[in-house]
Wavefront OBJ file of the C-alpha trace (Angstrom):
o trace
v 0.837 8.254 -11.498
v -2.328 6.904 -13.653
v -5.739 7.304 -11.561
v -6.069 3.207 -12.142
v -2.432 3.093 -10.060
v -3.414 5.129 -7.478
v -6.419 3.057 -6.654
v -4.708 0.069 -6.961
v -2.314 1.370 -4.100
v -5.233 2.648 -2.187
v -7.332 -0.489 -2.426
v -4.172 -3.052 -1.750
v -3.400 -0.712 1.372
v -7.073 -0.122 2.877
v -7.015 -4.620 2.889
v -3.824 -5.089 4.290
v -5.440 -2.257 6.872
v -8.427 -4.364 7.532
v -6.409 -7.597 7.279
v -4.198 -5.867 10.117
v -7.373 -5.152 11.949
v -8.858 -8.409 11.907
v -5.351 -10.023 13.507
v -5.773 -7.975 16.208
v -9.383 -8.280 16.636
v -8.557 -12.288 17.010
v -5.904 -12.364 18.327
v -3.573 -13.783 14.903
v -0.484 -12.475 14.474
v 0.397 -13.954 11.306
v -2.638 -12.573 10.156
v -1.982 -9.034 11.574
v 2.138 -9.506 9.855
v 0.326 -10.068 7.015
v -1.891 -7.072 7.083
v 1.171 -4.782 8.179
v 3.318 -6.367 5.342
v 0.420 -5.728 2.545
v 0.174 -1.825 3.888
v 3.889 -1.494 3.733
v 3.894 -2.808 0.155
v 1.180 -0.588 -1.200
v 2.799 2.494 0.414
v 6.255 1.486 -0.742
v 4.800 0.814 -4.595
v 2.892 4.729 -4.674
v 6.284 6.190 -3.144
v 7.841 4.533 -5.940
v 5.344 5.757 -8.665
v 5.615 9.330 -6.850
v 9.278 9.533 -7.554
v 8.835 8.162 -11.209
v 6.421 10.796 -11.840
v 8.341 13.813 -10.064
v 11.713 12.402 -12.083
v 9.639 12.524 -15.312
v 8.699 16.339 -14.255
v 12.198 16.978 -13.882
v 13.159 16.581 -17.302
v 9.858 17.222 -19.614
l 1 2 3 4 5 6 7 8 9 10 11 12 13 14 15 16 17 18 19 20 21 22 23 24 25 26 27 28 29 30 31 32 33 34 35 36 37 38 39 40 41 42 43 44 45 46 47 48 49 50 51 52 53 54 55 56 57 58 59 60
């Protein structure tokens, strides 16, 4: 996984982490599904690029 990917994933997760925060701070749900939803994404895309990488490993 490229240092600029792993950032990405980092940064997209830490806002859908505040963006969770903040729906529960005000009481918003949709805003909170939304947070929850952009964590879930983020973690889901650097599993994906950790299995890419460790597949690549397998075979170089």
């Amino acid at each position: 996984m490229s240092a600029a990917d792993n950032f990405s994933n980092a940064a997209e997760k830490a806002a859908g982490a505040a963006k969770e925060a903040l729906g529960k701070a005000t009481g918003n749900e949709e805003t909170q599904a939304e947070g929850v939803a952009q964590k879930n994404k983020a973690e889901a895309k650097q599993a994906g690029e950790k299995t890419k990488d460790a597949a690549k490993d397998m075979f170089n």
